[in-house]
N, CA, C and O atoms as a GROMACS GRO file, in nm:
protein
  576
    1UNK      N    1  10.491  10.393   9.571
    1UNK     CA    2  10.372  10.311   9.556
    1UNK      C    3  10.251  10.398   9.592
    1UNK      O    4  10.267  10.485   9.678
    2UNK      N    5  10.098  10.378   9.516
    2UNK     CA    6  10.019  10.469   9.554
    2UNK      C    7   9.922  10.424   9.655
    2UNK      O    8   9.926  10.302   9.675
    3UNK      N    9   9.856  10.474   9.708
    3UNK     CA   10   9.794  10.433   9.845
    3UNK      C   11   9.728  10.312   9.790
    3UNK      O   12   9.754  10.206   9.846
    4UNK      N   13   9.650  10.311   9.695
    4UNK     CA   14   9.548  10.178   9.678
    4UNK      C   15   9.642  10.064   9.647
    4UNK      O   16   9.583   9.956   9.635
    5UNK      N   17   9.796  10.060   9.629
    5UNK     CA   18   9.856   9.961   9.664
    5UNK      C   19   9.880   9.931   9.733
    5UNK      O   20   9.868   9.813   9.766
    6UNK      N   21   9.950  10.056   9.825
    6UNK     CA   22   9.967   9.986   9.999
    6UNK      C   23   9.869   9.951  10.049
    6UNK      O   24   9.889   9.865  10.134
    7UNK      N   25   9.710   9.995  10.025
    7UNK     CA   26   9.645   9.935  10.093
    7UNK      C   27   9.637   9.814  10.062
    7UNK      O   28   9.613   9.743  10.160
    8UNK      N   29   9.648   9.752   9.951
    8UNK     CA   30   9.603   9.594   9.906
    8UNK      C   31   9.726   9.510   9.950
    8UNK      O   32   9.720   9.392   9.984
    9UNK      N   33   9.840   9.588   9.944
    9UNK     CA   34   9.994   9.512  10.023
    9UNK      C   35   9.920   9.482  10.134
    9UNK      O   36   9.878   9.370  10.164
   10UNK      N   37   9.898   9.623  10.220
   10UNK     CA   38   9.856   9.561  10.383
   10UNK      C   39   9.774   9.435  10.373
   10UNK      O   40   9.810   9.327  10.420
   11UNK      N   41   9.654   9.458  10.307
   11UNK     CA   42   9.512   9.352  10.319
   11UNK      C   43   9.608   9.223  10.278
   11UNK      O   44   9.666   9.153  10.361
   12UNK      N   45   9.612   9.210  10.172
   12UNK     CA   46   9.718   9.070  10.084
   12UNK      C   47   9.849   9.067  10.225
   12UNK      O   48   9.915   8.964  10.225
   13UNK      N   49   9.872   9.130  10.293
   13UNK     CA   50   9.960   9.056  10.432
   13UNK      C   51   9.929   8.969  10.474
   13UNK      O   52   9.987   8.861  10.463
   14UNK      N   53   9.787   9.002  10.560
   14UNK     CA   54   9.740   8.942  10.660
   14UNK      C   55   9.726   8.815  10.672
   14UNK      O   56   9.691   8.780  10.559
   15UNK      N   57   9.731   8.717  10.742
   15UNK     CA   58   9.683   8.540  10.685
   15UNK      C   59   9.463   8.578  10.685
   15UNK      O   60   9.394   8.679  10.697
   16UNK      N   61   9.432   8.402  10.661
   16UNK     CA   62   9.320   8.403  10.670
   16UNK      C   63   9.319   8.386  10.789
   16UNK      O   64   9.423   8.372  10.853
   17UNK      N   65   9.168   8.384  10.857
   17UNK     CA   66   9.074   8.474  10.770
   17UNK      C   67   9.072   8.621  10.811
   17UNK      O   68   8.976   8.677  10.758
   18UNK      N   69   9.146   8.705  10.889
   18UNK     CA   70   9.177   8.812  10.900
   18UNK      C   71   9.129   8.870  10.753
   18UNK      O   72   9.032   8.940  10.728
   19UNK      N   73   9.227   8.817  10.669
   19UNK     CA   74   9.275   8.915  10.580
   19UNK      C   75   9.098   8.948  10.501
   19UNK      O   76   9.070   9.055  10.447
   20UNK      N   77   9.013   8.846  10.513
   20UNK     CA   78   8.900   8.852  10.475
   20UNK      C   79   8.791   8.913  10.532
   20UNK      O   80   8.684   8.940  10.478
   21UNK      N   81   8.829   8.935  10.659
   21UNK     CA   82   8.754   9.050  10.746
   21UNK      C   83   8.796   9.178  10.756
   21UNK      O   84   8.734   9.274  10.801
   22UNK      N   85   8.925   9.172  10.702
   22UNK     CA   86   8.960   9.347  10.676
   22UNK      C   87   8.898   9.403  10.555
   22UNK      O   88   8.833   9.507  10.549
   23UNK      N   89   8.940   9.279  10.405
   23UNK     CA   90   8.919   9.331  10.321
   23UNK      C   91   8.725   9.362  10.288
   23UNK      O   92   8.683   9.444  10.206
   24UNK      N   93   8.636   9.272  10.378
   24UNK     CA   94   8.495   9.343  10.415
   24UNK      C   95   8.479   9.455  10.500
   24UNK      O   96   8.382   9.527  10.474
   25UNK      N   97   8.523   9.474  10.558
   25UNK     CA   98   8.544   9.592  10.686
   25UNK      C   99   8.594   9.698  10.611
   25UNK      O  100   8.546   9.809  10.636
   26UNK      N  101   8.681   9.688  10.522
   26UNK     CA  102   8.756   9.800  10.377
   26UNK      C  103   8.640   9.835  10.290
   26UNK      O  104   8.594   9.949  10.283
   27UNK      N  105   8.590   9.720  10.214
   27UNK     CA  106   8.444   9.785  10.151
   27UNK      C  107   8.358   9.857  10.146
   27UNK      O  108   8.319   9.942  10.067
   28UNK      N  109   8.290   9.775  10.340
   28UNK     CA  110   8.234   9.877  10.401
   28UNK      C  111   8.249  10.019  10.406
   28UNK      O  112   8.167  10.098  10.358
   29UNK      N  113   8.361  10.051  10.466
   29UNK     CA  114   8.372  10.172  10.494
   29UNK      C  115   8.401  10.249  10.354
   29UNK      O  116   8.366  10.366  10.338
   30UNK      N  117   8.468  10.174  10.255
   30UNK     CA  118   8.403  10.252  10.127
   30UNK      C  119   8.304  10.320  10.086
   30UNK      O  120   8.282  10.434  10.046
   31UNK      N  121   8.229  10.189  10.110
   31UNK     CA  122   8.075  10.222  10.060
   31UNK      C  123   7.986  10.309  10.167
   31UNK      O  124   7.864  10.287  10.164
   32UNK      N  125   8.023  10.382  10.238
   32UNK     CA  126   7.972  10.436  10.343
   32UNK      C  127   8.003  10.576  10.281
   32UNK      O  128   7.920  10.667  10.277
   33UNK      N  129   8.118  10.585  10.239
   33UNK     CA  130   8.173  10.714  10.193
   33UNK      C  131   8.288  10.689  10.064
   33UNK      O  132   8.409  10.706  10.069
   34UNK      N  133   8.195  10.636   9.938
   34UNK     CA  134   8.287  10.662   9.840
   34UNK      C  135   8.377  10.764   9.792
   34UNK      O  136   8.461  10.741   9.705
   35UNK      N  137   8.358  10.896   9.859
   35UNK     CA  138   8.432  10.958   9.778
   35UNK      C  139   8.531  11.046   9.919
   35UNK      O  140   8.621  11.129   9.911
   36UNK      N  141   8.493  11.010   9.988
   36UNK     CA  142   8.612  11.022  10.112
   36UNK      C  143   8.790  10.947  10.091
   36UNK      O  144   8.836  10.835  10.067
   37UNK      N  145   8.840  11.068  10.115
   37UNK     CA  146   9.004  11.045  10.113
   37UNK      C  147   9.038  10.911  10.147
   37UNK      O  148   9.001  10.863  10.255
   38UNK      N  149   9.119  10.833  10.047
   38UNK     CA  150   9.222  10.743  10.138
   38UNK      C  151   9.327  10.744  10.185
   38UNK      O  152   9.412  10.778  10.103
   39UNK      N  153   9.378  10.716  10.314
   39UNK     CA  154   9.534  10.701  10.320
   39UNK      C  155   9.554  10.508  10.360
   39UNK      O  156   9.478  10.413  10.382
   40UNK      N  157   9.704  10.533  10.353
   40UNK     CA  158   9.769  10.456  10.400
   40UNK      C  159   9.878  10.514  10.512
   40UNK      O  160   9.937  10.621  10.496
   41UNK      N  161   9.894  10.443  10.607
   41UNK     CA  162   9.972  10.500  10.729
   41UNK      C  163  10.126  10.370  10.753
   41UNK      O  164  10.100  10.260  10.705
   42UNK      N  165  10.181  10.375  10.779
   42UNK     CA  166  10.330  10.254  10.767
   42UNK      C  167  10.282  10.267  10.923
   42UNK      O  168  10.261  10.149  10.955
   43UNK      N  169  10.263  10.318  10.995
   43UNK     CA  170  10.270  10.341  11.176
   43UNK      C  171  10.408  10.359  11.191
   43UNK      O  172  10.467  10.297  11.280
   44UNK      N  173  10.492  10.466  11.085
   44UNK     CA  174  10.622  10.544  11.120
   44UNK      C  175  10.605  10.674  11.163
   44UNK      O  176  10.541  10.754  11.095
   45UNK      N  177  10.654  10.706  11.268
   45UNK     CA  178  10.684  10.838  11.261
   45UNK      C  179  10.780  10.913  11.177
   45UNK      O  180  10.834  10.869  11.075
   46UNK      N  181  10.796  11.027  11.227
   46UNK     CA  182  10.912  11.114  11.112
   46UNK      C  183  10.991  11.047  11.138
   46UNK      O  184  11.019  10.965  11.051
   47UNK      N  185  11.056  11.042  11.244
   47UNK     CA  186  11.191  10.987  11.232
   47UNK      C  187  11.237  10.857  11.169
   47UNK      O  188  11.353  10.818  11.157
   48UNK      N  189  11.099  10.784  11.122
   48UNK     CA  190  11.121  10.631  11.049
   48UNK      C  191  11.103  10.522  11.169
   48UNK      O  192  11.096  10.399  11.158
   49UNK      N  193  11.096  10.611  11.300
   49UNK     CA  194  11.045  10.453  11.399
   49UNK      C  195  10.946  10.428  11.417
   49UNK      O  196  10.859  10.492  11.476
   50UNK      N  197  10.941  10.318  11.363
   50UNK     CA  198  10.796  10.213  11.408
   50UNK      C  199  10.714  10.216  11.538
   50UNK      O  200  10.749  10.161  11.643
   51UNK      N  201  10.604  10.284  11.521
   51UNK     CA  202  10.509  10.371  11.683
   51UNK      C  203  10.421  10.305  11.667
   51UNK      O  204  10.364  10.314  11.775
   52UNK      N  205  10.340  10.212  11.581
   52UNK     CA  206  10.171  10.193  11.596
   52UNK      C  207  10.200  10.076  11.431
   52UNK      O  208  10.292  10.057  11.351
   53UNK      N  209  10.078  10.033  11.450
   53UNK     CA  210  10.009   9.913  11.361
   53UNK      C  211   9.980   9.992  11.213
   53UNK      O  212   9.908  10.091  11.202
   54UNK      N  213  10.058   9.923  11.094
   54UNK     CA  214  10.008  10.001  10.969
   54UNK      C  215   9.848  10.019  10.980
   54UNK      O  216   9.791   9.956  11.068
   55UNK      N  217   9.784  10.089  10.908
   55UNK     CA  218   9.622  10.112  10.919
   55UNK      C  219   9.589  10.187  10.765
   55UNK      O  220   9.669  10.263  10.712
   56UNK      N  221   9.504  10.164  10.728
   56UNK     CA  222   9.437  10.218  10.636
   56UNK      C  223   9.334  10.332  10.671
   56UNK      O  224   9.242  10.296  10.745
   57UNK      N  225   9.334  10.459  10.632
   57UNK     CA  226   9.254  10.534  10.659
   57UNK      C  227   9.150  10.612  10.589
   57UNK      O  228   9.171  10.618  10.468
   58UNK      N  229   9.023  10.683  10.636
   58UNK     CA  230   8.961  10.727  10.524
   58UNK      C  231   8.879  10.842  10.637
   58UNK      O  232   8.863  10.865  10.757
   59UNK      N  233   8.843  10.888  10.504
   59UNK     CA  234   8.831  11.091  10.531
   59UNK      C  235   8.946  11.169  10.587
   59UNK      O  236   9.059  11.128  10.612
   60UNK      N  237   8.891  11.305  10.604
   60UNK     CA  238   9.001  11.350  10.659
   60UNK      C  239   8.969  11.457  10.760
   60UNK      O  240   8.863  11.512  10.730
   61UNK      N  241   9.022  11.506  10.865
   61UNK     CA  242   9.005  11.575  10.903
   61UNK      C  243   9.171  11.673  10.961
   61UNK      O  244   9.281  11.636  10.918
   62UNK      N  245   9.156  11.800  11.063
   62UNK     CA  246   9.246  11.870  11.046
   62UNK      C  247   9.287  11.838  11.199
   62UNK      O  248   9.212  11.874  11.290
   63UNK      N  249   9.385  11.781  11.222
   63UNK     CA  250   9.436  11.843  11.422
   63UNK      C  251   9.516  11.921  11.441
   63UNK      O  252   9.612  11.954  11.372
   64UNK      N  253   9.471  11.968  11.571
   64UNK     CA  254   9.500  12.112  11.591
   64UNK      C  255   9.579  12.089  11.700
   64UNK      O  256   9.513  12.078  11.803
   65UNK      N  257   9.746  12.074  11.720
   65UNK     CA  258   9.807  12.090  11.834
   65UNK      C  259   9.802  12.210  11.927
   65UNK      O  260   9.769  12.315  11.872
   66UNK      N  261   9.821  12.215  12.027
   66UNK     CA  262   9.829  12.302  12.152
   66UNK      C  263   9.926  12.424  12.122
   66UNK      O  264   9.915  12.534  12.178
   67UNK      N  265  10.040  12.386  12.009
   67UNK     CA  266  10.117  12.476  12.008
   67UNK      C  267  10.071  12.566  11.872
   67UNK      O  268  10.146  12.656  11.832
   68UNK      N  269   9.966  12.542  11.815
   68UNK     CA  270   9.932  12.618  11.689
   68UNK      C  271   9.912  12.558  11.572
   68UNK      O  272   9.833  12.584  11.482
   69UNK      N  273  10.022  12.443  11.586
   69UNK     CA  274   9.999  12.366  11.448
   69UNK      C  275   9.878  12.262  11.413
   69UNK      O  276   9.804  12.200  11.489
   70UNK      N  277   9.884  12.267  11.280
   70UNK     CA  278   9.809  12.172  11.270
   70UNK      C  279   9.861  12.062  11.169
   70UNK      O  280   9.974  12.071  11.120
   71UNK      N  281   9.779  11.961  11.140
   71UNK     CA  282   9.834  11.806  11.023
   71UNK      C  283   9.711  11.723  11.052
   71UNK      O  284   9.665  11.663  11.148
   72UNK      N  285   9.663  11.756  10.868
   72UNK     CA  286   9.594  11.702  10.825
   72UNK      C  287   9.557  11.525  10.860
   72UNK      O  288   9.608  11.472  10.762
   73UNK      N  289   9.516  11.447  10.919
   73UNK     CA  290   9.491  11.325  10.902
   73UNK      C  291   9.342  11.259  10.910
   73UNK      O  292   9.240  11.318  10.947
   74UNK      N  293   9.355  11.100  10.858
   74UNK     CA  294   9.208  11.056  10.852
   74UNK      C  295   9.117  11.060  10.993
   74UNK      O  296   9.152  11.059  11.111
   75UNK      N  297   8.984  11.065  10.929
   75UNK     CA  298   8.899  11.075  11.073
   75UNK      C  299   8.880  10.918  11.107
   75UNK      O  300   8.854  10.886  11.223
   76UNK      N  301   8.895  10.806  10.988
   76UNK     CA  302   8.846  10.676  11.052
   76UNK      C  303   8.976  10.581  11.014
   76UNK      O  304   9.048  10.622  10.923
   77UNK      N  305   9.004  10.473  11.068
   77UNK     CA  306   9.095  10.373  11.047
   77UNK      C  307   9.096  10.275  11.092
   77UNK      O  308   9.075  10.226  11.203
   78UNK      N  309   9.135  10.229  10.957
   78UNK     CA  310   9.133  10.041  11.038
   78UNK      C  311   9.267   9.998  11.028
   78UNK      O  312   9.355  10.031  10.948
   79UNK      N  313   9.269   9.901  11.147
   79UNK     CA  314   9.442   9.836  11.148
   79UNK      C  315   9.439   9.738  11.192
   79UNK      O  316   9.378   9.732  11.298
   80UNK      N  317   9.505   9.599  11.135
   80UNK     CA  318   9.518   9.470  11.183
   80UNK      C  319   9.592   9.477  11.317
   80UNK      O  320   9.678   9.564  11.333
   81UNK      N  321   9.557   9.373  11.432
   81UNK     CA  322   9.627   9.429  11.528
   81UNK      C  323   9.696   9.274  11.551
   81UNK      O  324   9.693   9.186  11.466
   82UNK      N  325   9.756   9.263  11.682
   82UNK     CA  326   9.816   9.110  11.684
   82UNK      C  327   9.713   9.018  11.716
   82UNK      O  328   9.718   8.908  11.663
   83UNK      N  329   9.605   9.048  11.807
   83UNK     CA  330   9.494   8.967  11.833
   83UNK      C  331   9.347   8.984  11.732
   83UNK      O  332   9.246   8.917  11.750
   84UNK      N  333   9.360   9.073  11.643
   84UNK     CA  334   9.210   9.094  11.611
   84UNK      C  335   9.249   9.247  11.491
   84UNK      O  336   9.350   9.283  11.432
   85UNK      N  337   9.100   9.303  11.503
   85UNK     CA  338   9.109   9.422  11.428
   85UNK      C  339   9.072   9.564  11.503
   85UNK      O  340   8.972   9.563  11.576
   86UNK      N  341   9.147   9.686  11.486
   86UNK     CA  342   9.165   9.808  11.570
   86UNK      C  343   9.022   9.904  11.412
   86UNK      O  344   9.015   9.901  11.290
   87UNK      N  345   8.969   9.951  11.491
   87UNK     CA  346   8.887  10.065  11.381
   87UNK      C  347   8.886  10.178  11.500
   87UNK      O  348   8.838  10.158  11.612
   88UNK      N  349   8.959  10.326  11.448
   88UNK     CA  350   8.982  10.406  11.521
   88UNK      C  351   8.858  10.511  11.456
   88UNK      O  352   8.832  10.505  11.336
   89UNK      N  353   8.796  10.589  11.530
   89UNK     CA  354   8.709  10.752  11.504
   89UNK      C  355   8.781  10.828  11.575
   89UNK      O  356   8.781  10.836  11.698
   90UNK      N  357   8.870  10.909  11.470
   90UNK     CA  358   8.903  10.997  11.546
   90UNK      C  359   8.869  11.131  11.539
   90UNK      O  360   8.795  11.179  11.454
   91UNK      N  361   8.942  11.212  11.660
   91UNK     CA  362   8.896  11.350  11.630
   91UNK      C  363   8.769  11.367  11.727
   91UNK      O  364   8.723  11.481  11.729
   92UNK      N  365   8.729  11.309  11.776
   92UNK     CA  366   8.606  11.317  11.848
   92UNK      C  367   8.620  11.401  11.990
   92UNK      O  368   8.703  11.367  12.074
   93UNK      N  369   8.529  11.519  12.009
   93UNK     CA  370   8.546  11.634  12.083
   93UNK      C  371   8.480  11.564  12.247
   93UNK      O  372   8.520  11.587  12.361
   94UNK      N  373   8.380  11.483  12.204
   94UNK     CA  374   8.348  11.378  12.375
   94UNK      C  375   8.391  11.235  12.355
   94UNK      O  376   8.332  11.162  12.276
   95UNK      N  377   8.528  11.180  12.451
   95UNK     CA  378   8.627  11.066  12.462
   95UNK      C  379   8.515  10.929  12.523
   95UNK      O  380   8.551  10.813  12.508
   96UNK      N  381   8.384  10.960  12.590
   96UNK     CA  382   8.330  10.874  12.627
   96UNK      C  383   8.191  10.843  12.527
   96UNK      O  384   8.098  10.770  12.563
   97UNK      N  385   8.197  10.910  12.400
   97UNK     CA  386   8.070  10.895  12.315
   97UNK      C  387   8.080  10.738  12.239
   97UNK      O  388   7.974  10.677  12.232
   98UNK      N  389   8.212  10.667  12.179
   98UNK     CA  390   8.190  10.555  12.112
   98UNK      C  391   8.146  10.487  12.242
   98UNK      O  392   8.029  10.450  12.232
   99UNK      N  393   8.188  10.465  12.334
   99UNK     CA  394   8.146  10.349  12.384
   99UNK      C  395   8.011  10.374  12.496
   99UNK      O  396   7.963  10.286  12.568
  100UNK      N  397   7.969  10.510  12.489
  100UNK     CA  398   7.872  10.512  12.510
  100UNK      C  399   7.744  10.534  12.432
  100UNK      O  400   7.633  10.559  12.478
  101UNK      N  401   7.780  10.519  12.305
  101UNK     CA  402   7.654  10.585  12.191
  101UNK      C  403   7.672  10.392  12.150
  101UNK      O  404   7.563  10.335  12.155
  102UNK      N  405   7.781  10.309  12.118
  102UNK     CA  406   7.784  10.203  12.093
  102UNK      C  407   7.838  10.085  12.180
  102UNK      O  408   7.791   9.972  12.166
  103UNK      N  409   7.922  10.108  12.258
  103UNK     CA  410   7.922   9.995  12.340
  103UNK      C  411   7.866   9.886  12.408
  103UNK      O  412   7.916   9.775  12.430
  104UNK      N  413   7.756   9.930  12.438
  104UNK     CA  414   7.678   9.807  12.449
  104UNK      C  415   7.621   9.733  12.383
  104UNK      O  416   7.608   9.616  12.419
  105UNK      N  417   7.562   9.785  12.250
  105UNK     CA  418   7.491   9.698  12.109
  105UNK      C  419   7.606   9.645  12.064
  105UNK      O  420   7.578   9.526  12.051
  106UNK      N  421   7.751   9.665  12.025
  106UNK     CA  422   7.833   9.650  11.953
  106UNK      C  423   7.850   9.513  11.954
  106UNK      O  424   7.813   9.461  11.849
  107UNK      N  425   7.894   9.434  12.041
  107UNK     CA  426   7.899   9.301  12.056
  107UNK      C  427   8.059   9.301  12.136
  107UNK      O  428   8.118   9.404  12.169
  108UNK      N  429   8.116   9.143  12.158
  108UNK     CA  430   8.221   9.144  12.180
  108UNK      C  431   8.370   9.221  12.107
  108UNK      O  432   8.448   9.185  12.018
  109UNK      N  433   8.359   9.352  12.203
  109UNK     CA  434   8.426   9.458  12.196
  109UNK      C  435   8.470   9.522  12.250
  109UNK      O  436   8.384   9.580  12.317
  110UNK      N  437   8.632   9.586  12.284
  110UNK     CA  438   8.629   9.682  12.348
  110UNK      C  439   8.660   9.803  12.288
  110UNK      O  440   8.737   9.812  12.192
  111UNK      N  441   8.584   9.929  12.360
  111UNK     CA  442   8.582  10.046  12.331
  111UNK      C  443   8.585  10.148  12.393
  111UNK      O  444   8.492  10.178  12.468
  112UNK      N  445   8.706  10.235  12.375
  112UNK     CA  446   8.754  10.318  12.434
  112UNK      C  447   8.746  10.475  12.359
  112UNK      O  448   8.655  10.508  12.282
  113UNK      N  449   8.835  10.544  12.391
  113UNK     CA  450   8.767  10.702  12.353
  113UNK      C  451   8.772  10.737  12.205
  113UNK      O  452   8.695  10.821  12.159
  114UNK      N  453   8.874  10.663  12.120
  114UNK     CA  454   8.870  10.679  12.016
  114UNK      C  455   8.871  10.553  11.910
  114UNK      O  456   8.864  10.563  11.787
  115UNK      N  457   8.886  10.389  12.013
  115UNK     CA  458   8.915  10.299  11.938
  115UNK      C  459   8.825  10.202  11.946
  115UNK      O  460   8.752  10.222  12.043
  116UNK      N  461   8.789  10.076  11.869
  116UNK     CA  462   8.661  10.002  11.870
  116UNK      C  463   8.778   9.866  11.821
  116UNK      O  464   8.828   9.850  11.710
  117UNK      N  465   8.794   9.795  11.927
  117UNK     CA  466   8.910   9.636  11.923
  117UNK      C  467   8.794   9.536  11.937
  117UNK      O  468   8.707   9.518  12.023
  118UNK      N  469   8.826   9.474  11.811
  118UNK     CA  470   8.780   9.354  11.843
  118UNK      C  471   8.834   9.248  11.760
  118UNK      O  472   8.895   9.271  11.656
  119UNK      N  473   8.798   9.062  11.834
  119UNK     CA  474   8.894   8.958  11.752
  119UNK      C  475   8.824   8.934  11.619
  119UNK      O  476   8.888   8.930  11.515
  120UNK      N  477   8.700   8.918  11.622
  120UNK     CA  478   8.674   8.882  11.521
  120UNK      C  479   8.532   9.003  11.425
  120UNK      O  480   8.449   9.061  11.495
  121UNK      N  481   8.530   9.014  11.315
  121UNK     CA  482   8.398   9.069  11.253
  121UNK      C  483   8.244   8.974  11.291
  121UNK      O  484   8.132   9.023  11.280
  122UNK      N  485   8.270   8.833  11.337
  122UNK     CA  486   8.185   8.721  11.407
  122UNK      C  487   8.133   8.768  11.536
  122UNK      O  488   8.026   8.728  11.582
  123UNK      N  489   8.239   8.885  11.614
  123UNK     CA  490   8.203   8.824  11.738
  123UNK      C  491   8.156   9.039  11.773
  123UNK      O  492   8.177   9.106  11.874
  124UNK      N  493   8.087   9.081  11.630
  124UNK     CA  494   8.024   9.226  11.662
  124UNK      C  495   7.917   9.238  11.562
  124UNK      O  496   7.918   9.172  11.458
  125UNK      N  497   7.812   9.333  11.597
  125UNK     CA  498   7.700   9.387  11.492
  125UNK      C  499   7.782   9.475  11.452
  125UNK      O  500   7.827   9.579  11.500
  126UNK      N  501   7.799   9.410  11.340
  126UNK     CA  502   7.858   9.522  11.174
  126UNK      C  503   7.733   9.610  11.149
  126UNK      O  504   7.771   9.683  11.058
  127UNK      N  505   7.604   9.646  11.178
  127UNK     CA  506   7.541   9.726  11.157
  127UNK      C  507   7.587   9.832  11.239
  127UNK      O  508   7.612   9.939  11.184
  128UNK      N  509   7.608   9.817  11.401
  128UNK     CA  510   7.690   9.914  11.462
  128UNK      C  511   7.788   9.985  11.470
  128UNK      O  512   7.804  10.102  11.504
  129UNK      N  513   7.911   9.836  11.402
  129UNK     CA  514   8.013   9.923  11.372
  129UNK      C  515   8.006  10.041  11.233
  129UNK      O  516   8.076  10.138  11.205
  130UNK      N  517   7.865   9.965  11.155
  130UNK     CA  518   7.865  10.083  11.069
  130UNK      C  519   7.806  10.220  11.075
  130UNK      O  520   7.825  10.306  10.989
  131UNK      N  521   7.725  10.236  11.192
  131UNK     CA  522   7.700  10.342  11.221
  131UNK      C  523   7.767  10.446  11.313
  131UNK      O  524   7.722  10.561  11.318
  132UNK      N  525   7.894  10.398  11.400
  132UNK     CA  526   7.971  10.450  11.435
  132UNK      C  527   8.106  10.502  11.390
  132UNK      O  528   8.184  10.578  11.446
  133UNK      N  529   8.114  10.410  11.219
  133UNK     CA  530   8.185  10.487  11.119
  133UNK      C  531   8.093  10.588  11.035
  133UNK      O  532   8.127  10.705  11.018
  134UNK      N  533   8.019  10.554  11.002
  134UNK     CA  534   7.897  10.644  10.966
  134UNK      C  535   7.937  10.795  11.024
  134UNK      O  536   8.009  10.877  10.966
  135UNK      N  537   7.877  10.809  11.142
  135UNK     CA  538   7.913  10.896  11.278
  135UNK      C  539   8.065  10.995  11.256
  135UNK      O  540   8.049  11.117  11.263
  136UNK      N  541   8.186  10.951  11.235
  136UNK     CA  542   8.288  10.997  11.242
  136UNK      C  543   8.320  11.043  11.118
  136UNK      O  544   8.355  11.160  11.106
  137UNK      N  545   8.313  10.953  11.002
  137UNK     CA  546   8.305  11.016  10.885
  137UNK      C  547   8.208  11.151  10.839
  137UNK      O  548   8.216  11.219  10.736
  138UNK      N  549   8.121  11.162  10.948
  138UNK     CA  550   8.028  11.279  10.877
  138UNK      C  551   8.026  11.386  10.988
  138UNK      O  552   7.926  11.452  11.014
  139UNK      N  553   8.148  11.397  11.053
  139UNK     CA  554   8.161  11.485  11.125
  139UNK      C  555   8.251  11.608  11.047
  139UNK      O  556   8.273  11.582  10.929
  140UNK      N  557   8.281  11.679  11.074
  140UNK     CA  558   8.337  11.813  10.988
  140UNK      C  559   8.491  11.807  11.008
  140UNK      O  560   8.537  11.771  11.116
  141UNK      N  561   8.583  11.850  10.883
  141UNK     CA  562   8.729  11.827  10.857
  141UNK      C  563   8.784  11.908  10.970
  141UNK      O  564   8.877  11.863  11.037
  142UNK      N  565   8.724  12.044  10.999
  142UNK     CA  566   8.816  12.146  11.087
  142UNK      C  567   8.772  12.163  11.211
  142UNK      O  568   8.653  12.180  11.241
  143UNK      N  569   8.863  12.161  11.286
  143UNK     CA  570   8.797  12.177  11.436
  143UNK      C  571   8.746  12.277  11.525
  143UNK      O  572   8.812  12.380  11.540
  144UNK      N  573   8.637  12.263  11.586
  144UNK     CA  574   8.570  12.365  11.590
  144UNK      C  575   8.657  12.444  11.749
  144UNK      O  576   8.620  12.553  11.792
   0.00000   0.00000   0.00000
């Protein structure tokens, strides 16, 4: 299946009105960066076990393990979670910048070094969250 199916499998999962705040929250971040990579993620690892929440992702950037390697993945993602919705920036070289460049405007949210949780798209300024995808998406693929 190609990613723009899994992604619409994932979205077409969700019940309402979730599924209607992802699939705006999906737009968004489209339209922020049309021509930025998509993925789709299962939240499998190699081995096929289930580690994390499927997520949809977009751009890309490169990580660089400790031991030399590296693997390509997205810089932004969104993932339905059991209470609400997960939008991850990742890759980010200072762990206290989302929630200190946005945490406080954001609205009912929590935000941590790379993740932005919240229950509802009602209960945050979507102008914020769009500038803190904004932010991650236009940061550079390779690490400096």
């Amino acid at each position: 299946m190609d990613t723009e199916r899994q992604v619409e499998a994932l979205l077409a999962s969700q019940g309402e009105p979730k599924q209607s705040e992802l699939r705006r929250l999906h737009a968004l971040f489209r339209a922020v960066a049309p021509s930025a990579k998509l993925w789709f993620h299962d939240g499998r690892d190699e081995s096929g076990k289930v580690v994390a929440n499927p997520s949809v992702g977009y751009g890309s950037y490169l990580i660089r393990y400790a031991d030399g390697k590296t693997k390509e993945f997205y810089r932004v993602g969104l993932s339905p979670n059991k209470t609400g919705v997960s939008v991850y920036v990742l890759g980010l070289d200072d762990k206290t910048y989302l929630a200190r460049t946005y945490g406080a405007s954001l609205g009912k949210a929590s935000v941590t070094g790379y993740c932005i949780k919240f229950k509802s798209t009602e209960d945050i300024d979507l102008d914020v969250l769009e500038a803190a995808v904004r932010h991650g998406l236009s940061l550079p693929s390779q690490p400096t």
